[in-house]
PyMOL Python script that loads the backbone (N, CA, C, O; Angstrom):
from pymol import cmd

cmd.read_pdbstr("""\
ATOM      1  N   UNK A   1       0.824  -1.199   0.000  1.00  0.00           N
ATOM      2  CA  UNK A   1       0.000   0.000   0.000  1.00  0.00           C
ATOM      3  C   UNK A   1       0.862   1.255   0.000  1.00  0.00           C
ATOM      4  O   UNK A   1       0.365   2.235  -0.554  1.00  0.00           O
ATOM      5  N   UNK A   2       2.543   1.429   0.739  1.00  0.00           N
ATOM      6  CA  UNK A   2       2.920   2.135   0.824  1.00  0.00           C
ATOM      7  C   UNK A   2       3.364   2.678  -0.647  1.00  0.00           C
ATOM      8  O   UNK A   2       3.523   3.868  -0.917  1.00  0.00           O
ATOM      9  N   UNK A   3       3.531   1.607  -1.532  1.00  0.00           N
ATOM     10  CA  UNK A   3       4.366   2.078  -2.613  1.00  0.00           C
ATOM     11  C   UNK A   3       3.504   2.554  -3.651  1.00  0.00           C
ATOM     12  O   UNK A   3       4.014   3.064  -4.649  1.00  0.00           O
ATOM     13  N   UNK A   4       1.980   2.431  -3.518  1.00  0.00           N
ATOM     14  CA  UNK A   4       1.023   3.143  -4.472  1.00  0.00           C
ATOM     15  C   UNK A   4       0.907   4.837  -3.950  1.00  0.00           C
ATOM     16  O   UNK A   4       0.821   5.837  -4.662  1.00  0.00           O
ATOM     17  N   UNK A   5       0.938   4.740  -2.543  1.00  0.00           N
ATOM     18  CA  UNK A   5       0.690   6.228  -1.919  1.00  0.00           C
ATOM     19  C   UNK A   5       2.132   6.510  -2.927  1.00  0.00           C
ATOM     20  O   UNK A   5       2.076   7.250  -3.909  1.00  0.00           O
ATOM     21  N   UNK A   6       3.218   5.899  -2.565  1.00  0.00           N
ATOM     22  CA  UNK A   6       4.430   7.355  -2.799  1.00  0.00           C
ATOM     23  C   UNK A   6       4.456   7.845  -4.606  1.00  0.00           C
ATOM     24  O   UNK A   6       4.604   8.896  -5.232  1.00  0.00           O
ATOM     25  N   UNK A   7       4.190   6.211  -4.971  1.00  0.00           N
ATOM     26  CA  UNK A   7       3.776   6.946  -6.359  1.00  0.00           C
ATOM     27  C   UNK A   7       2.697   7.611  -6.450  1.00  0.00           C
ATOM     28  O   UNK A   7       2.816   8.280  -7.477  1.00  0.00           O
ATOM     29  N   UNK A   8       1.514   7.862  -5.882  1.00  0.00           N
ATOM     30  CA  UNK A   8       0.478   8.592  -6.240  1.00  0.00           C
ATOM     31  C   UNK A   8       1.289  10.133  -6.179  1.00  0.00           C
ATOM     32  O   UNK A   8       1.322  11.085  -6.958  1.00  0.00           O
ATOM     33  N   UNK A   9       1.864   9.880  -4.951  1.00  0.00           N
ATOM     34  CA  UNK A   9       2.775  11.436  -5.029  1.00  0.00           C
ATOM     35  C   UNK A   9       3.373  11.700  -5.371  1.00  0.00           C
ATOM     36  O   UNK A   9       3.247  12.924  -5.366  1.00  0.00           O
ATOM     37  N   UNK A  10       4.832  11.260  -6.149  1.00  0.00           N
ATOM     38  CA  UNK A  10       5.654  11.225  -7.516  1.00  0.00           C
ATOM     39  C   UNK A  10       4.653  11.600  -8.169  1.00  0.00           C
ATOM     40  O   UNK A  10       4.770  12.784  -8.487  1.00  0.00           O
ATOM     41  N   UNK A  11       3.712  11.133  -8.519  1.00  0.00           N
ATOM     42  CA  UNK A  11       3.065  11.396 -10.153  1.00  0.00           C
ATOM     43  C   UNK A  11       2.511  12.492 -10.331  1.00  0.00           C
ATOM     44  O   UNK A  11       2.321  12.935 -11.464  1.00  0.00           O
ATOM     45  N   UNK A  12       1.996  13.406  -8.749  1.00  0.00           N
ATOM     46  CA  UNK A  12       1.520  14.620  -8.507  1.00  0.00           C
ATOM     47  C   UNK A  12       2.533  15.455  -8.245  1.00  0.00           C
ATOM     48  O   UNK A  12       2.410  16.650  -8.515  1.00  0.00           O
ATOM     49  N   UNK A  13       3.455  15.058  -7.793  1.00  0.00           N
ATOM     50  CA  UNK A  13       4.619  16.035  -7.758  1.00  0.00           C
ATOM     51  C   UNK A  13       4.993  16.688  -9.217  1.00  0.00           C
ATOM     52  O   UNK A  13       4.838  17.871  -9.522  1.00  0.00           O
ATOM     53  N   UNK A  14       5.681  15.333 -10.294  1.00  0.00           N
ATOM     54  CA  UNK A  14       5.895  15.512 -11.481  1.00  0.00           C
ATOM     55  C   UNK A  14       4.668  16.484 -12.093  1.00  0.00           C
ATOM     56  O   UNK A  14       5.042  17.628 -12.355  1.00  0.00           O
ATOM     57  N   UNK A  15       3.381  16.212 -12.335  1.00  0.00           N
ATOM     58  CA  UNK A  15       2.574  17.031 -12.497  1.00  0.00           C
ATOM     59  C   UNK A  15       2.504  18.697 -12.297  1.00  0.00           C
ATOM     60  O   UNK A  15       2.485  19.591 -13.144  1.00  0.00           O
ATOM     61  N   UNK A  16       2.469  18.756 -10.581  1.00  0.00           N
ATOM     62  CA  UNK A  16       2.629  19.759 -10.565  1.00  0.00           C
ATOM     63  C   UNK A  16       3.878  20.912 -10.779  1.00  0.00           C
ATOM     64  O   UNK A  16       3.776  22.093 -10.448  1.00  0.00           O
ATOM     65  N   UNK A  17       4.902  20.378 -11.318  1.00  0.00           N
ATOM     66  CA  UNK A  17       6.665  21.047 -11.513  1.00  0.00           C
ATOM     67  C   UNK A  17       6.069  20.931 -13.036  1.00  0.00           C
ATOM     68  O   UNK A  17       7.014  21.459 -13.622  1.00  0.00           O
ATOM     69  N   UNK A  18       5.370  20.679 -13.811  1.00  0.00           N
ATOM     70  CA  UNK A  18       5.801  21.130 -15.441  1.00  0.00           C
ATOM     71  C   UNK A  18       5.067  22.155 -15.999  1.00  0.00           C
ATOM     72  O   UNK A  18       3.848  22.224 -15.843  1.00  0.00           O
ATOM     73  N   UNK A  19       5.424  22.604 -16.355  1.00  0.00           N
ATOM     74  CA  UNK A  19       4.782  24.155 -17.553  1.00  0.00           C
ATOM     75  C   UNK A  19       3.448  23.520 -18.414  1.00  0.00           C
ATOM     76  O   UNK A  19       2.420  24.174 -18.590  1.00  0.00           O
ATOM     77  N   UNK A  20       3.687  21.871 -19.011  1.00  0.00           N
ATOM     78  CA  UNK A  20       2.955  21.704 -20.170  1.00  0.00           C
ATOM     79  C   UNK A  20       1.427  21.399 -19.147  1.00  0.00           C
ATOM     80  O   UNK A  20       0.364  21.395 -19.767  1.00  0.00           O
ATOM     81  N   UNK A  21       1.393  21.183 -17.783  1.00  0.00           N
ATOM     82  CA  UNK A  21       0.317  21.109 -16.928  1.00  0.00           C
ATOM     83  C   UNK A  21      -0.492  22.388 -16.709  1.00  0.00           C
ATOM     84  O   UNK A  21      -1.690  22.609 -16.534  1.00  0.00           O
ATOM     85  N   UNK A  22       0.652  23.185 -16.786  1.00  0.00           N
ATOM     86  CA  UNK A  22      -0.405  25.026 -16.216  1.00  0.00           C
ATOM     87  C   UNK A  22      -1.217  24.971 -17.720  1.00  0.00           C
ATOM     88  O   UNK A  22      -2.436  24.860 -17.852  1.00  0.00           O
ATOM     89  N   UNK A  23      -0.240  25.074 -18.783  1.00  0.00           N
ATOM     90  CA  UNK A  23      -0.873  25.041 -20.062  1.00  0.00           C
ATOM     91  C   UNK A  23      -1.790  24.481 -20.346  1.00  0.00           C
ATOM     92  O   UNK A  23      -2.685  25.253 -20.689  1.00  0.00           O
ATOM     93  N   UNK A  24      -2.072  23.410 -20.388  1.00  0.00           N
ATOM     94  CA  UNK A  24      -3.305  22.286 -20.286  1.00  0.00           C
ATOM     95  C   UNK A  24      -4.413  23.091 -19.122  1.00  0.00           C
ATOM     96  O   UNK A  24      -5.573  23.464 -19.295  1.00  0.00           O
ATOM     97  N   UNK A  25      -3.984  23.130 -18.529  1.00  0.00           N
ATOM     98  CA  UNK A  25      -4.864  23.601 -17.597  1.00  0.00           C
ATOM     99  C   UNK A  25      -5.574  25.328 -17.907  1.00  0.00           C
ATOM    100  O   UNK A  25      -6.703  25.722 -17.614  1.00  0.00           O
ATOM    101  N   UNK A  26      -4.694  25.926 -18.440  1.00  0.00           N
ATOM    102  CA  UNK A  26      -4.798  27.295 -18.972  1.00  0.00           C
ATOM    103  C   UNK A  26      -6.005  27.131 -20.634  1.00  0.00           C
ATOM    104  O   UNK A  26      -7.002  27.815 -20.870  1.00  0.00           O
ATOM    105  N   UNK A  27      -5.548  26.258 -21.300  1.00  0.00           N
ATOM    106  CA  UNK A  27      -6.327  26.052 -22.193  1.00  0.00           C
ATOM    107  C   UNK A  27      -7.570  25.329 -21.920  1.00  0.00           C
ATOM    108  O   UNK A  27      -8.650  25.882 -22.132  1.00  0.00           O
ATOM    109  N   UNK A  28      -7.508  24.254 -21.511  1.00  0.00           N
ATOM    110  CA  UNK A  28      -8.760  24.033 -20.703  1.00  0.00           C
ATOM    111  C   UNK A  28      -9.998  24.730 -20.464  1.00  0.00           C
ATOM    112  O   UNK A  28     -11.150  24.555 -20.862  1.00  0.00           O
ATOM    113  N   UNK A  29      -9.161  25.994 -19.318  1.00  0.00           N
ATOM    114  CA  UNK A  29     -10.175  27.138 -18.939  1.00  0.00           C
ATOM    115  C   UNK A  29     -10.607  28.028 -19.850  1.00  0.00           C
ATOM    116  O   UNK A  29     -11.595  28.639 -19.443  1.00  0.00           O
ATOM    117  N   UNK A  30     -10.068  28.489 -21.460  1.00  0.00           N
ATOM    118  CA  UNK A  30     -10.382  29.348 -22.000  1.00  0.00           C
ATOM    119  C   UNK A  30     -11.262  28.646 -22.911  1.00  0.00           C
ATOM    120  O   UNK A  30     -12.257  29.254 -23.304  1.00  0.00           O
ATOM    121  N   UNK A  31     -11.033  27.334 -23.353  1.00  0.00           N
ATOM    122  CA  UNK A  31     -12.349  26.613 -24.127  1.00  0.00           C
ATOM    123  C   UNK A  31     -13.377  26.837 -22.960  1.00  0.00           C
ATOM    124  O   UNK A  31     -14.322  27.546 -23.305  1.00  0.00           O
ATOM    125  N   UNK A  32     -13.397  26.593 -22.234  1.00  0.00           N
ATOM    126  CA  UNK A  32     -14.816  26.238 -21.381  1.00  0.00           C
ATOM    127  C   UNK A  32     -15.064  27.569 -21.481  1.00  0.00           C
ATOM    128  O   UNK A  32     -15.825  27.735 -22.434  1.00  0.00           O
ATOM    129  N   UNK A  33     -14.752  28.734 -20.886  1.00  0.00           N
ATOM    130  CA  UNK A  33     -15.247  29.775 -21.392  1.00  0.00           C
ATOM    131  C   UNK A  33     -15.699  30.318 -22.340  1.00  0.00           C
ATOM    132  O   UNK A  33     -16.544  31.208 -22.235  1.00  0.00           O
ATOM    133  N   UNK A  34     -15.342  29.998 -23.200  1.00  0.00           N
ATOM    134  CA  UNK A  34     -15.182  30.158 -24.802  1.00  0.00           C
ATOM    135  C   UNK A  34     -16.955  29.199 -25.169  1.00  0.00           C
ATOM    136  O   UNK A  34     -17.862  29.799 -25.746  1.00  0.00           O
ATOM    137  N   UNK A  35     -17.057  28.222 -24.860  1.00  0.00           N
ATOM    138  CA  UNK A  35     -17.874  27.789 -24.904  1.00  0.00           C
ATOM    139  C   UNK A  35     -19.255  28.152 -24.049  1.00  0.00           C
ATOM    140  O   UNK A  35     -20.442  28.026 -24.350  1.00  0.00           O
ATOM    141  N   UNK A  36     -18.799  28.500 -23.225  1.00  0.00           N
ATOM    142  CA  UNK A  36     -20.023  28.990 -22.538  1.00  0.00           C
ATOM    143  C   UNK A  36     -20.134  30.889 -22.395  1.00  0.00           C
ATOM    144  O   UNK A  36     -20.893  31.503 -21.646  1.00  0.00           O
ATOM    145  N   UNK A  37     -19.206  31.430 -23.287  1.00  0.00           N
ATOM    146  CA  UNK A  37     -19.239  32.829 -22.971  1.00  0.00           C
ATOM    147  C   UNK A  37     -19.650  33.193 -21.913  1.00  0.00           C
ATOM    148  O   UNK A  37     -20.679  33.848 -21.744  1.00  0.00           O
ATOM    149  N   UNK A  38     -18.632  32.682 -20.776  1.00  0.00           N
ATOM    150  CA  UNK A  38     -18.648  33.383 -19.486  1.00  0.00           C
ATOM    151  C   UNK A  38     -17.918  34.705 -19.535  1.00  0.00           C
ATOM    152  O   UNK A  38     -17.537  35.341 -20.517  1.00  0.00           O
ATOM    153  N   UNK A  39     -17.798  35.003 -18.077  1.00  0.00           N
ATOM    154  CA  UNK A  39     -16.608  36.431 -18.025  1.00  0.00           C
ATOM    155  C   UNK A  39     -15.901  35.836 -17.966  1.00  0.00           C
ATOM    156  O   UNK A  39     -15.349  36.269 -16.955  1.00  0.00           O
ATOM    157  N   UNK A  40     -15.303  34.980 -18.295  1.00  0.00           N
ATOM    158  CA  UNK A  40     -13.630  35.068 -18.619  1.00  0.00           C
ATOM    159  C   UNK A  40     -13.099  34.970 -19.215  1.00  0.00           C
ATOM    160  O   UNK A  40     -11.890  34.739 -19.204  1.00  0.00           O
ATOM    161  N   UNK A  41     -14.482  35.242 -20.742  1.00  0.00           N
ATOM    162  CA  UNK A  41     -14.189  35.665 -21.887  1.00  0.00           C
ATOM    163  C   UNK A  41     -13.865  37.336 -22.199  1.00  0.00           C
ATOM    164  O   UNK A  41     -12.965  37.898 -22.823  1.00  0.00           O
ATOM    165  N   UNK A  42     -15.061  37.828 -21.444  1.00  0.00           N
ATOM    166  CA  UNK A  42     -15.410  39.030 -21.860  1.00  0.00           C
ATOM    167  C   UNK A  42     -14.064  39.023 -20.932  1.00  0.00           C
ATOM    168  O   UNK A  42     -13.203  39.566 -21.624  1.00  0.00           O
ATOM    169  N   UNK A  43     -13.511  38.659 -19.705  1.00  0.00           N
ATOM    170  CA  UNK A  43     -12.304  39.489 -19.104  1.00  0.00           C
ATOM    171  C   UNK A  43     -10.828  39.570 -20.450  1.00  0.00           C
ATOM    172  O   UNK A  43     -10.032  40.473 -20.706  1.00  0.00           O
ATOM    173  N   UNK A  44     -11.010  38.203 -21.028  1.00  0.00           N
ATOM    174  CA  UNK A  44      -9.569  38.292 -21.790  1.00  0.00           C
ATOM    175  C   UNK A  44      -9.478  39.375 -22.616  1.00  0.00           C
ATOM    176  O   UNK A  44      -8.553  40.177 -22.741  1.00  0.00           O
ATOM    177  N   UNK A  45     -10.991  39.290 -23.406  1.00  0.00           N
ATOM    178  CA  UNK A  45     -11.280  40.609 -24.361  1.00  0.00           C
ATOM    179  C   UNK A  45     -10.892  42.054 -23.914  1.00  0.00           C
ATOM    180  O   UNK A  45     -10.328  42.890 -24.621  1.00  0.00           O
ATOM    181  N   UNK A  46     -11.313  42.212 -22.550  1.00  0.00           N
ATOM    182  CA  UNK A  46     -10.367  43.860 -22.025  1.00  0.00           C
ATOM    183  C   UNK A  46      -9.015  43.527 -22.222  1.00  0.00           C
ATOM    184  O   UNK A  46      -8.496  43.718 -23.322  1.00  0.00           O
ATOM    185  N   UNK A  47      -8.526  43.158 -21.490  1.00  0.00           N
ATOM    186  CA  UNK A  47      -7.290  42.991 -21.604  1.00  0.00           C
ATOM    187  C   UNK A  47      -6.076  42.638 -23.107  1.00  0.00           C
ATOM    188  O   UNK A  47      -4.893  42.942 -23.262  1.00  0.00           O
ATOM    189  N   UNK A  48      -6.986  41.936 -23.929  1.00  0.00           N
ATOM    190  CA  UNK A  48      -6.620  42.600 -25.318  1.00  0.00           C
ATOM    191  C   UNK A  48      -7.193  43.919 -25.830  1.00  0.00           C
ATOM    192  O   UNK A  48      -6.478  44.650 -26.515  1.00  0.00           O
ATOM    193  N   UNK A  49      -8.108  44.167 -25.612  1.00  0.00           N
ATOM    194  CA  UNK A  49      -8.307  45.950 -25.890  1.00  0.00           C
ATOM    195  C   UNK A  49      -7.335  46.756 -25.457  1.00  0.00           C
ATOM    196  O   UNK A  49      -6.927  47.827 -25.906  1.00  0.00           O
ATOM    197  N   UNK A  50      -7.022  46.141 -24.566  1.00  0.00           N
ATOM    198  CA  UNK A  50      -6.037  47.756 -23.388  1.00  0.00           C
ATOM    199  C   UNK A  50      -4.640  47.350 -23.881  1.00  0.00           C
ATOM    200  O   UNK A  50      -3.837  48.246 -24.143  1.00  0.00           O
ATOM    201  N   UNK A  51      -4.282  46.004 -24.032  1.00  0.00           N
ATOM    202  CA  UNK A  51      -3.194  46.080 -24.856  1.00  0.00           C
ATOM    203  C   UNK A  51      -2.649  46.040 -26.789  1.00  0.00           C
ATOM    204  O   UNK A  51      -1.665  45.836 -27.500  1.00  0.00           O
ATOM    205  N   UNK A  52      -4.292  46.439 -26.864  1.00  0.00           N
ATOM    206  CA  UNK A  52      -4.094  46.646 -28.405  1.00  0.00           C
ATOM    207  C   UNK A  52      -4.258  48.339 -28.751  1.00  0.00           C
ATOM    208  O   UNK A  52      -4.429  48.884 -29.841  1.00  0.00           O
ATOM    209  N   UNK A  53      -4.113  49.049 -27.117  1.00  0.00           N
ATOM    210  CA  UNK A  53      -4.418  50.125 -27.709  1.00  0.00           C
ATOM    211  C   UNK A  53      -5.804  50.751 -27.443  1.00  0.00           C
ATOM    212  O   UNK A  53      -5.881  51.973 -27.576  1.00  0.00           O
ATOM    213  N   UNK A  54      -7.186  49.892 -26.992  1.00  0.00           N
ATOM    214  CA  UNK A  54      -8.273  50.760 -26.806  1.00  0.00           C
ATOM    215  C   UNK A  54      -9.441  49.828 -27.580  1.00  0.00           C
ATOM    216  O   UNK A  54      -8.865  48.777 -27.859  1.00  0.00           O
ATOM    217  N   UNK A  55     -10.611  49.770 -27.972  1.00  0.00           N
ATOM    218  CA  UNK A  55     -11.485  48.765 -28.488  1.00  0.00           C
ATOM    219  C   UNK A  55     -12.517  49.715 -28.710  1.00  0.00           C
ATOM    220  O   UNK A  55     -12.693  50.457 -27.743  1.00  0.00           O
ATOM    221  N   UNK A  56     -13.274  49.926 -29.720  1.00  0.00           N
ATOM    222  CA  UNK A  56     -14.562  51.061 -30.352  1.00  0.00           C
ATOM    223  C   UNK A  56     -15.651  50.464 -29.832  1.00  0.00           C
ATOM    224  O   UNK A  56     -16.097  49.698 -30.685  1.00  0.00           O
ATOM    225  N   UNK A  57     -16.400  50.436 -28.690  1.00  0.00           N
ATOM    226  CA  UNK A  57     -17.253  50.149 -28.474  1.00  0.00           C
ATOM    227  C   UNK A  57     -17.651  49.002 -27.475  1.00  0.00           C
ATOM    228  O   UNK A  57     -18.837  48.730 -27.287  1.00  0.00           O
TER     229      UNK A  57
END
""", "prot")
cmd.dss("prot")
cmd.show_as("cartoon", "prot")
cmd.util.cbc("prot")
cmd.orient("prot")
């Protein structure tokens, strides 16, 4: 039993130390938004306005 716990935690450790996990996880959240046009669509959209300069409307 001990050696499933320590790998369960190796495998969450590894998980949580890689970049390609935030990413996955980052994309993840913007489909689901994206799909459900929540605010955290309309939030990304300011934030490309303000860094494109401003948005007409």
């Amino acid at each position: 039993m001990t050696t499933r716990w320590e790998t369960c935690v190796a495998v969450f450790r590894t998980l949580a130390t890689h970049r390609v996990t935030y990413r996955f996880l980052g994309l993840l959240l913007v489909t689901l938004g994206v799909a459900q046009g929540g605010p955290l669509v309309e939030g990304f959209e300011d934030v490309v306005c303000v860094a494109l300069g401003g948005c007409d409307g």
